[in-house]
N, C-alpha and C positions, 0 to 999 in steps of 0.2 A: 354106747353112751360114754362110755371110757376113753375110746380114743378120739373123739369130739373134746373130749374137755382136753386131749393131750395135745389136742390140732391147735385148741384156742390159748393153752400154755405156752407154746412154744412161739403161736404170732405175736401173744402180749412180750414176750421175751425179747422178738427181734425187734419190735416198737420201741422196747423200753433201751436194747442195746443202741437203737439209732435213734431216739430222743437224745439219750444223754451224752452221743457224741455229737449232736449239735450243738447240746448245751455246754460241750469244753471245749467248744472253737471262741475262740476271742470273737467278742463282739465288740461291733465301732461305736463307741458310745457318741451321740450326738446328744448335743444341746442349744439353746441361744447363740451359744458364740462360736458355733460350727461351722465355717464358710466354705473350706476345702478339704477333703482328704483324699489323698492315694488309698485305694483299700485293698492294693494288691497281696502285700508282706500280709493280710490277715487271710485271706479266703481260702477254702479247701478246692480243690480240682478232683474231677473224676474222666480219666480218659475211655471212649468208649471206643472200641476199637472198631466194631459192627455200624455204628451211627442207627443202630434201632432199638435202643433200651427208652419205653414209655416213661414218663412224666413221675408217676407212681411209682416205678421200680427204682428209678435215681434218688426218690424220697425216701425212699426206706435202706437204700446202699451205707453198706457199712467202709465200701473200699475209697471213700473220698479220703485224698492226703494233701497235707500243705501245698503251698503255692514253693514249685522250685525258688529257689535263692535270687534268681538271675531273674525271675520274673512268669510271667504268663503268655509268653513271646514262644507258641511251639511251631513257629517254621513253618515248611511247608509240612503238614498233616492229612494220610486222608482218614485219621478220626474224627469224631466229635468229641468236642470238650466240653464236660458243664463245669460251673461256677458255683460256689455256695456260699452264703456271707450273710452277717447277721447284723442288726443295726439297734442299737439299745437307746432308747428314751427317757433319760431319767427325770426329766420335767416334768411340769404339772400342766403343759400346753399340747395338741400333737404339732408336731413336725415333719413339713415337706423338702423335699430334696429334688436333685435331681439324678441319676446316676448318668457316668458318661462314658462310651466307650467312642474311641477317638481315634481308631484306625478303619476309615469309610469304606473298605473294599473287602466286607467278609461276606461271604454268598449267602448264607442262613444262620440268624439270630433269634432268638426266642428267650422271652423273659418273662418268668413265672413271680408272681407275689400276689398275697390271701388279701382278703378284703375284710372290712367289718364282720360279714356275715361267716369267714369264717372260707368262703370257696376260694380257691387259685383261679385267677385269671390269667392268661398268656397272650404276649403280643409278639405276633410275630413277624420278621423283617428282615430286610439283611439287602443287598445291594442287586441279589438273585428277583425280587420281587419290587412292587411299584413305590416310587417313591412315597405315595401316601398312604402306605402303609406303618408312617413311623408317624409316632405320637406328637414330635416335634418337627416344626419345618426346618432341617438343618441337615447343615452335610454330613455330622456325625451322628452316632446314635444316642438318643437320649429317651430317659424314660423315669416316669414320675417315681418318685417313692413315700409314703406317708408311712409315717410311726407315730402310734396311739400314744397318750401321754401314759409314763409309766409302764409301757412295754416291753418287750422285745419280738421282734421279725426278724424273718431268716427268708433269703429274696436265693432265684436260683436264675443262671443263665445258660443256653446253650450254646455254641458254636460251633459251626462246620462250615468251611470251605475249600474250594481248588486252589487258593495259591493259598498264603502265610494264614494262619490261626494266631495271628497277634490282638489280646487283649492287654488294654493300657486303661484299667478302670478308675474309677475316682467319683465319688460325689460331691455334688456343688449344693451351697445354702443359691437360694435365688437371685440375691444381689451380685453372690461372688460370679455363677455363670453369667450372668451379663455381662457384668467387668470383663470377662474372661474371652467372650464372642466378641467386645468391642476392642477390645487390643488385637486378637485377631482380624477382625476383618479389617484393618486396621495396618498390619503386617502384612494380607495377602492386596487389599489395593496399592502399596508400596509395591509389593511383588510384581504384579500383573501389570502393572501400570507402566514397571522400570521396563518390562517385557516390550510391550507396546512402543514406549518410546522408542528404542533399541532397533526395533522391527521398521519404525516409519524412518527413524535418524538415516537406518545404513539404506535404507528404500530409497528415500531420495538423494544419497551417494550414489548409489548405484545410478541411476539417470543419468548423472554429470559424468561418472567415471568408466562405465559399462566394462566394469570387470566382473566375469562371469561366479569368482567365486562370491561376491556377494548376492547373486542368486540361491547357490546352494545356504550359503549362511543365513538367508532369508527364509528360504524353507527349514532347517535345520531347527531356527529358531521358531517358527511356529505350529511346528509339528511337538516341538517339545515342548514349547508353552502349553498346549492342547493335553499334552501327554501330563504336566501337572496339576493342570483343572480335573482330569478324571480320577487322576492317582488322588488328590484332596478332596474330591466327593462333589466338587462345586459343579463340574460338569452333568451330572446326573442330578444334581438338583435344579438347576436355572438351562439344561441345554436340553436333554431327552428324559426327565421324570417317568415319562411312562414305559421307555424301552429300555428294561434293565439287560437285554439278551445283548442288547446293540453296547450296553454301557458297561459290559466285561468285553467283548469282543474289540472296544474301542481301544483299552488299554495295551491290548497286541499292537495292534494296526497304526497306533502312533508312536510307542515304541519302536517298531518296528522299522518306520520310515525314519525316525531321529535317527538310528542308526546308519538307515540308507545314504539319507543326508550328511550327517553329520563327518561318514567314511568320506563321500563326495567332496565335501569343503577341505576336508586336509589333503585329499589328493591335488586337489585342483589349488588351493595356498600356499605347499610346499612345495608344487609339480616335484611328486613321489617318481612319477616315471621317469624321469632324467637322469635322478643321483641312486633311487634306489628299485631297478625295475621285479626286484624278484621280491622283495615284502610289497610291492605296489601289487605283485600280480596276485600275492594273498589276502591282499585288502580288497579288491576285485571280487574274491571268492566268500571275505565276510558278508558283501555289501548282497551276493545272492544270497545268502542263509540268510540273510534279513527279511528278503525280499520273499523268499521260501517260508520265512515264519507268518509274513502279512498273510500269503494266499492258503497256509493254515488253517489260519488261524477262524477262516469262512466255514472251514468243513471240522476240523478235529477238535476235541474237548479242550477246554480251555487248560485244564487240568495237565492235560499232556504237552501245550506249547508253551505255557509258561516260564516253567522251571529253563529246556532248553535257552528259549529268547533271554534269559535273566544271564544266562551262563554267557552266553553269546553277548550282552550287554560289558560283561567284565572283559573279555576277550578284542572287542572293539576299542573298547578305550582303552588296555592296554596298548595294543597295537599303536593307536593316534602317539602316544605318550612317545615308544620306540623311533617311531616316523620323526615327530615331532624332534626326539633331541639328534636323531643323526642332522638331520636341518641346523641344526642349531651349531654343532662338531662342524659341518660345511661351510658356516658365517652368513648363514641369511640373517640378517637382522631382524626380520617380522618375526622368526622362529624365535625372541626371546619372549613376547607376550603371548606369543600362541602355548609356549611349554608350558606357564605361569597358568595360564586359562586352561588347559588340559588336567594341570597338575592339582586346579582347586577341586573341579569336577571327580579326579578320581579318587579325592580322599572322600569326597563326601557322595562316591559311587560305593566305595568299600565300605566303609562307615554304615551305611544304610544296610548292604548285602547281607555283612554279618549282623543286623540286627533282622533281616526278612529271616537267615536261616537260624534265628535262635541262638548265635554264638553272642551277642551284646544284649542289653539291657533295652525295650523300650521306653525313653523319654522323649522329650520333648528334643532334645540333640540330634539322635540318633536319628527320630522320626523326623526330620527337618532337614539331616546332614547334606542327605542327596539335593533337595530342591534348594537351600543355601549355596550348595555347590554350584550349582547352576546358574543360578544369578550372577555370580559373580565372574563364573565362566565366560556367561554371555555380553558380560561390560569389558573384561578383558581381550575377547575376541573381538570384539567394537574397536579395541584399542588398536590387536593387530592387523587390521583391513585397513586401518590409517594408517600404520607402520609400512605398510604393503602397496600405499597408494604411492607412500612418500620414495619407496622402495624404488617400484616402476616411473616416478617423475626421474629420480635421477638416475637410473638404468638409460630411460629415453635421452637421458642428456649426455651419455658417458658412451666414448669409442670402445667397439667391444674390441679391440686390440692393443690398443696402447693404452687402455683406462683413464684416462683423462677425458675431459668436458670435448664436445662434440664440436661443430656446426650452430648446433639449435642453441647449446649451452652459450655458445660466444655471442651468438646476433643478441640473446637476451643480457649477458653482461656491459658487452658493448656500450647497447640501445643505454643503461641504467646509469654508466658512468660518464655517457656523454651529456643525458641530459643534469648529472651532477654537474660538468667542467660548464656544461651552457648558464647556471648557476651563480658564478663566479670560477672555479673550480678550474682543473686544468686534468686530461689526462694525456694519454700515450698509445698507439696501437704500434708494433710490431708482424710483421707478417716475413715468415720464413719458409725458405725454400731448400729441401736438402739437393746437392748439385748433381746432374748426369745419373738421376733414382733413376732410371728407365735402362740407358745403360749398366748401372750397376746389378737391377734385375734380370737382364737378358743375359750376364756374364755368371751371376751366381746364383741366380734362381728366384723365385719367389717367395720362398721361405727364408731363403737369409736376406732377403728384403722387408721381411715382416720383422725378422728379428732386428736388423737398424732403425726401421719406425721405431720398436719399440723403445732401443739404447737412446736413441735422440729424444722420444716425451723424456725419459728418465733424466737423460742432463738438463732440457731443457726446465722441467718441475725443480729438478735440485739448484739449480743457479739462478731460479732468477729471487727477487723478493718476497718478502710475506706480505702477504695483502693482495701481489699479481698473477694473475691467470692464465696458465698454457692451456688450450686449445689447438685439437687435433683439424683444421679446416677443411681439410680434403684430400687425398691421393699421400705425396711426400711434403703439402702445404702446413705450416703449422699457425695459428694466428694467434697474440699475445697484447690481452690488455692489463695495459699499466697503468694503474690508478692516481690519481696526485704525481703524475711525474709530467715533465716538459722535455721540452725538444733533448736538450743536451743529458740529463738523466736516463733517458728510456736511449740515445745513442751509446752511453757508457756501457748498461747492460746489455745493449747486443752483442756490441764488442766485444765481452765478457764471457756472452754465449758462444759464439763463434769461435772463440779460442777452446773454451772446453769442448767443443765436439771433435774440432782438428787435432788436439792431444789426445785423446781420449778413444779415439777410432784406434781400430787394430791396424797391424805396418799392413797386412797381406792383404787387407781392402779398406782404404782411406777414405774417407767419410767428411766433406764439409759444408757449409749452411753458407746462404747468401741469405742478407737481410734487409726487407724495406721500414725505415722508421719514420712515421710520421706524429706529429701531437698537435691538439688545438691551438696551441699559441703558434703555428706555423700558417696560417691561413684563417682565412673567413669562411669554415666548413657549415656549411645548412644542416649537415645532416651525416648520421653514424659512417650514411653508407660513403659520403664524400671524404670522411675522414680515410675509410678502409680505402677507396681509390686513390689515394694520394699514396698512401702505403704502399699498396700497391705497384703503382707507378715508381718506386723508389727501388721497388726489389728489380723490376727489372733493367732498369737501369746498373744496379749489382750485377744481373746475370750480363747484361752485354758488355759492362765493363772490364767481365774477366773472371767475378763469380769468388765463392768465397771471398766476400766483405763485405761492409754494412755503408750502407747509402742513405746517407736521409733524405726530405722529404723539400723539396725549392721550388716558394711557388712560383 
């Protein structure tokens, strides 16, 4: 009988120890003018290291301690964490709430609170089980809360999952959550929407320009748009509700491919293989470990390919970043939006990282940075595929030897200035011949033939006008449209030219240009091409008359 009362001594003991340390946890006082609160800085945490401590044994735990400084953000954990928080009613009305946890991707949730009658109820949830299993139709978790008028409750929650145990709590009055869900959806139809755009805009570039890396940019983008509808809860609400197995395993397999893709687009934008083949041939080898964590990700716990794939995320887009600025050191010019587009992404990759592993703070920043990033990523990579178009238009028009405007570049200049001089207007063409190039290459080669093409664009660019155009025409051909000039003008500067190539040549292999000059006020020309035949006609006339010297154009 004695130790019966000693048994019952000692339980009112520990009740009375774990009463009263509920009773010195700050409670959130609500009232009428209650609309929002964080209630993180108040709530106790109890880490369970087993994840099997029952319902009851956490209610009577004396080892609940403050919420860390930095927050409720513990990383990846395989604990379980409860919650414990108490909510005070000092009105003469009761009061409904709602509470909210606002990171959609925790495996198991459970939330305890007493009823009138005095019993605990528990709902249980989490992204491991069917979407209607949660009290509210919504991507995050929400769950009612009522306090009696002139009370106080003390509400408990549990957590456990395979990636991050990031709680970001807070209770809403009813009006404020509304406000709260319509500025958000609100932000994410801007988001998804700009997505959308982005995805049909470069879709139908793609058609007209059939450059391959806006394929990869095309999937890139819609594997990661995908990849943030899961990561924000929306895909598991409005796409697979009932297959929660499918809607963890999704989060792999589309990360997963961003990666794949995403490696793909900068090889194939920078073309990595040319300037850098030994980081290209390790970008090769992230693009399998991507691909290695997709075909994971079907068999092994989600638990075990997470963490890797996150690392392997950091790892990728450094590499892109590397890629990206040796391109840039090289002077591609697309490579300045593409580092800019890489560079928003990795801050708001980092940004987020250290908030999945518990090193920052979960807010609304933090929780955002990554998909912020990415938006802006994906408008700025929009930019550099035009950069890239504009790139290849004038690649297409530029001699890869002497860098100057082509063939294609000239017939299109030509075509533009003659229909100006048709107008009113007046121009010039020029067509040059460097003399006995064929001889000069069978005596010195073909490499110090390559190198007088080049000396000759270079005089010819440097002497003539600002506003006229050397063009490379073909072989030792060079063709030169001169805009707003006549007959006797565009004849002064060939003359001009022809002397700087004769000075200017070395003594041990002399170098000179014959020149045909023709302009529209020389004839009743129909057409670009009757202009360039008369030019023509004029240079040879040069070559038979002796070569080195400029002939104009006599109809």
């Amino acid at each position: 009988m004695q130790r019966c009362r000693l048994q019952a001594l000692l339980m009112f003991l520990m009740l009375g120890i774990a009463t009263g340390a509920v009773a010195r946890e700050p409670a959130v006082v609500i009232d009428a003018g209650s609309s929002y609160t964080r209630i993180v800085p108040v709530v106790s945490v109890l880490e369970d290291p087993t994840g099997k401590l029952e319902f009851e044994q956490v209610r009577s735990s004396t080892a609940f301690k403050p919420a860390p400084q930095i927050g409720t953000n513990f990383g990846f954990s395989q604990s379980a964490w409860w919650v414990r928080f108490s909510l005070s009613n000092p009105g003469d009305d009761d009061r409904h709430f709602v509470l909210r946890e606002d990171y959609p991707l925790i495996d198991h949730l459970e939330f305890w609170a007493s009823a009138h009658d005095g019993q605990w109820h528990e709902i249980a949830t989490g992204d491991r089980t069917a979407f209607s299993t949660r009290e509210f139709v919504h991507r995050d978790f929400l769950f009612d809360l009522e306090v009696p008028a002139g009370e106080q409750r003390t509400f408990y929650l549990r957590a456990a999952s395979a990636g991050p145990v990031d709680l970001n709590l807070a209770i809403y009055g009813p009006h404020a959550l509304v406000a709260s869900v319509s500025g958000e959806q609100l932000a994410y139809g801007a988001y998804y929407g700009g997505f959308i755009v982005l995805v049909l805009y470069n879709f139908f570039i793609f058609l007209i320009v059939r450059d391959r890396a806006f394929v990869f940019y095309l999937l890139y983008a819609a594997s990661y748009g995908l990849y943030f509808a899961i990561h924000n809860g929306l895909a598991f609400q409005f796409l697979w509700p009932d297959s929660p197995a499918w809607g963890n395993q999704s989060l792999l397999v589309m990360l997963s491919l961003s990666l794949v893709f995403g490696m793909q687009f900068t090889r194939t934008f920078l073309d990595t293989a040319a300037f850098a083949p030994r980081l290209d041939a390790f970008a090769r080898i992230t693009q399998w470990l991507a691909v290695l964590g997709l075909l994971a990700s079907f068999t092994a716990p989600y638990a075990l390919i997470i963490l890797p794939v996150a690392i392997l995320t950091v790892i990728v887009t450094t590499l892109i970043i590397v890629l990206g600025s040796i391109g840039l050191i090289k002077g591609y010019r697309p490579a300045r939006f593409f580092m800019i587009a890489w560079g928003m992404l990795l801050t708001g990759v980092m940004i987020y990282m250290l908030k999945v592993f518990g090193v920052l703070p979960h807010n609304t920043f933090t929780q955002n940075a990554f998909q912020a990033g990415s938006l802006l990523e994906m408008v700025l990579l929009s930019l550099a595929l035009a950069s890239r178009v504009r790139e290849l238009q004038r690649q297409s028009r530029t001699d890869t030897l002497t860098r100057i405007p082509n063939r294609r570049a000239f017939d299109e200049l030509a075509a533009i200035e003659f229909d100006r001089a048709r107008r009113g207007g007046v121009m010039a063409l020029l067509v040059i011949d460097i003399d006995h190039f064929k001889r000069f290459n069978d005596e010195y080669g073909h490499a110090r033939g390559d190198e007088v093409l080049k000396q000759v664009a270079e005089k010819l660019v440097n002497g003539v006008r600002q506003g006229d155009h050397v063009c490379r025409f073909g072989g030792e051909e060079f063709a030169l449209v001169l805009p707003a000039s006549n007959g006797e003008e565009a004849e002064r500067v060939a003359g001009s030219l022809r002397k700087l190539v004769q000075e200017t040549s070395s003594a041990d292999a002399p170098i000179t240009i014959s020149v045909g000059v023709a302009s529209t006020r020389d004839g009743a020309f129909a057409s670009v091409d009757d202009l360039f035949r008369a030019a023509d006609s004029a240079l040879y006339r040069a070559k038979h008359e002796g070569r080195n010297r400029v002939v104009r154009y006599v109809p």
